[in-house]
N, C-alpha and C positions, 0 to 999 in steps of 0.2 A: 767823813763823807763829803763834807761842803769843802770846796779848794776856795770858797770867797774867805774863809776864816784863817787859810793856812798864807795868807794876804798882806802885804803893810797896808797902815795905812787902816784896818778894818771897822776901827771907829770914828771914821771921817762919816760925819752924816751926807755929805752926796753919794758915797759906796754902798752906805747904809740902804739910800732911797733907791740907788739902783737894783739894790738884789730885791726890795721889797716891789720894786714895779715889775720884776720880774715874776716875782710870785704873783701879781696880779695874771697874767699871763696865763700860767699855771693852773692858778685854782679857774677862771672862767672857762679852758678848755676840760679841766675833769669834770665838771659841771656839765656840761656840755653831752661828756659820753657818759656820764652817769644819765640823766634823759634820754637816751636811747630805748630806756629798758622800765618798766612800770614798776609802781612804790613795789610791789615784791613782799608786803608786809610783815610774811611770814618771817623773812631772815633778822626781827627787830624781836620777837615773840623769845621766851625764851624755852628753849626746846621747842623750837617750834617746829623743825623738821626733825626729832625724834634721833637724837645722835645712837649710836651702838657702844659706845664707848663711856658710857655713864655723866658727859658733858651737859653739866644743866645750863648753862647760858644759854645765848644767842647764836645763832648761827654768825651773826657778825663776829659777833665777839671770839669764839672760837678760828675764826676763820685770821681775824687781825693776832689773837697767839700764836699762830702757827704762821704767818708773815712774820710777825715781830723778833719769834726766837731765830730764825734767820737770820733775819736782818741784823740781830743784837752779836750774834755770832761772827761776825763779817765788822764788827765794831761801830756799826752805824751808830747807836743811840755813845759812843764815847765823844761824836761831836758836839760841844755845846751848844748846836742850836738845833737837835733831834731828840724829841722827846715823844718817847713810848705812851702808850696808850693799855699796854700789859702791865699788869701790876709787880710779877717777878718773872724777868727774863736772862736767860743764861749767859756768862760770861764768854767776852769774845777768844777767839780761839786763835788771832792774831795778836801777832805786837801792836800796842799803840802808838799813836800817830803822837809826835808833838803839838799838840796846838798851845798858841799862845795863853798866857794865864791873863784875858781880857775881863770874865765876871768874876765877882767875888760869889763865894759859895752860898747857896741858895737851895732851897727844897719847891719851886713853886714850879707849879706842872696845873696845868688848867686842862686838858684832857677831856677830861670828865666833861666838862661843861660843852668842850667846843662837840664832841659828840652828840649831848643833849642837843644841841641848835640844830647842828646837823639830819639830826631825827627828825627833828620835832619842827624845822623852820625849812630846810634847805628841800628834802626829798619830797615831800607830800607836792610843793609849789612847782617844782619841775619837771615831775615823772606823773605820766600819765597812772590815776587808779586804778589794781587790778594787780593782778596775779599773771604774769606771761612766762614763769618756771624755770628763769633765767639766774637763778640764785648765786650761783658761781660770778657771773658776769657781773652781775650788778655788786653783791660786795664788791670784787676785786677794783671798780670805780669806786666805790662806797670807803676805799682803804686809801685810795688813791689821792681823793677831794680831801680827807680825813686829814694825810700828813700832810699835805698841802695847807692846808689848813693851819694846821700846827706849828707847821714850822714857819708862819708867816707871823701869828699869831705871838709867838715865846720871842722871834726877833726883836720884840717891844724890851728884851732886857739890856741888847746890845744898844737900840736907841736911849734908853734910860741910862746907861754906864756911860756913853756919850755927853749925852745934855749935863750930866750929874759934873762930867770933869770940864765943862765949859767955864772958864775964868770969870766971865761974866755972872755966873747962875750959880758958881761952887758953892759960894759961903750961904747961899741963901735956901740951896736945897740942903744944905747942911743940918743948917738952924729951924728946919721946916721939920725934918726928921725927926729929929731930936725931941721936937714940941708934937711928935706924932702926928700932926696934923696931914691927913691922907685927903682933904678935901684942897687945902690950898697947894698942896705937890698936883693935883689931877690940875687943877687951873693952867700951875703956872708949865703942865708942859704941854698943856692944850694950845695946838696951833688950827684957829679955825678956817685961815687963810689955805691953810696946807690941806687938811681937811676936804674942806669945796672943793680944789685943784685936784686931788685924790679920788674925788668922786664923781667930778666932770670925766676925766681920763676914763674912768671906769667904763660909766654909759657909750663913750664913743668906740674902748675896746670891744667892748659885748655889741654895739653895733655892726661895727666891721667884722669881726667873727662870726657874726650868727647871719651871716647872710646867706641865701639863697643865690648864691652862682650862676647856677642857671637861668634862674627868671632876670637878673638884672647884672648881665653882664657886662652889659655897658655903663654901667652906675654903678661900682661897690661900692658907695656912701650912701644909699639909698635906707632910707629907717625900713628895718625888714618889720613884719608884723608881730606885736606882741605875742608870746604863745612859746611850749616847751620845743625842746629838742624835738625830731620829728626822725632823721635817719641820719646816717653817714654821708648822704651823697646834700643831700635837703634840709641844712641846718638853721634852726632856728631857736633862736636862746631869747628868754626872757630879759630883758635890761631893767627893768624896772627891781628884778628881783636881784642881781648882784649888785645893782647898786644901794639898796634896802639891806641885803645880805651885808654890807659893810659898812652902814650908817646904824643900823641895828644891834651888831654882832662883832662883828670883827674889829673894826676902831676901838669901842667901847671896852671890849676883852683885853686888845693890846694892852691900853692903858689902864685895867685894873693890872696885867701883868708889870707893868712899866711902875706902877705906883709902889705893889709888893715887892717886886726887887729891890726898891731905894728905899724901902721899909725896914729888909734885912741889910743894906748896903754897909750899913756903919758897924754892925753887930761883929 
């Protein structure tokens, strides 16, 4: 699915930072029209809208199986940096793609988790509460922000396979491994420099996005007001909360995936 991997060059970390600024992009506009639409809570419930079909989940959950066997069909999930969120999904029904053999083989899929934040951290802070019977609508952002999500998130293996063949850094993430030691691998690929820089960007994205148009069209830099999505035409995105969303959540996550991959790297 991704042509950045079918790429030379794909583990230069400037390639690297550019897809990842991209995803920034990304995930603040599904964000965005995911707020459109109130928490909905019922579709988190499991059976909570009463399936015919004997389906005890979620309506989410139900909803991202029936995306994902698609998708899995179509060979999305055979590029290394798409990962399902379906526990067993069908093989694809095309030929495979060659992609390069850049990670060493690995079972780490964090999923799970980035959903729980996304429940439990992301929806409640930016959709108005309340039930408006949009259920369709909202998952299908809900699946949206979700692989978005994901795949920004699992890219921390390609930046870890990166850092790990740095001449500089080899022999010592080597010897780090080795000694297990999973707190001084989290240090030494902790860049807080990059970090700030990463999170500054943020706030000024989600400012320029969530602007209000109309009211200040002579100022698009102008700090719109705190507060959720409001419409399509009248947009307004919380900053405080994607930038939290990625001081909290997403950095952190990266770099447990970043750490587990160099975990199994030697294996």
């Amino acid at each position: 699915m991704s042509l950045d991997l079918l790429q030379p060059g794909i583990l230069d970390l400037n390639s690297l930072r550019n897809v990842l600024i991209r995803l920034e992009d990304t995930i603040i506009f599904c964000i965005a029209e995911r707020a459109q639409f109130h928490t909905n809570d019922l579709i988190y419930q499991p059976d909570g809208l009463g399936f015919k079909d004997g389906f005890s989940g979620t309506f989410l959950d139900w909803f991202l199986e029936q995306i994902e066997t698609v998708h899995a069909k179509v060979r999305r999930y055979q590029s290394p940096d798409e990962y399902p969120f379906t526990k067993n999904i069908p093989a694809p029904i095309l030929d495979a793609l060659e992609y390069p053999s850049v990670l060493k083989p690995n079972n780490i899929n964090v999923n799970d988790q980035i959903k729980s934040i996304y429940i439990d951290f992301v929806v409640p802070q930016i959709c108005e509460s309340g039930d408006d019977k949009n259920y369709g609508s909202a998952a299908t952002r809900d699946i949206e922000c979700l692989q978005a999500l994901s795949r920004r998130i699992h890219y921390g293996k390609f930046v870890a396979e990166s850092k790990f063949l740095d001449p500089k850094y080899h022999d010592t993430y080597v010897k780090l491994i080795k000694d297990h030691d999973r707190d001084a691998i989290m240090a030494l690929l902790t860049n807080e420099q990059v970090e700030q820089k990463l999170l500054e960007r943020l706030r000024k994205k989600a400012m320029i996005y969530g602007q209000d148009f109309e009211a200040n069209t002579m100022n698009p830099l102008v700090q719109p007001q705190s507060g959720n999505v409001t419409d399509g035409r009248n947009v307004k995105i919380n900053c405080d909360l994607v930038v939290e969303l990625y001081r909290k959540h997403v950095i952190p996550l990266t770099k447990v995936v970043e750490v587990e991959y160099l975990m199994q790297r030697l294996d």
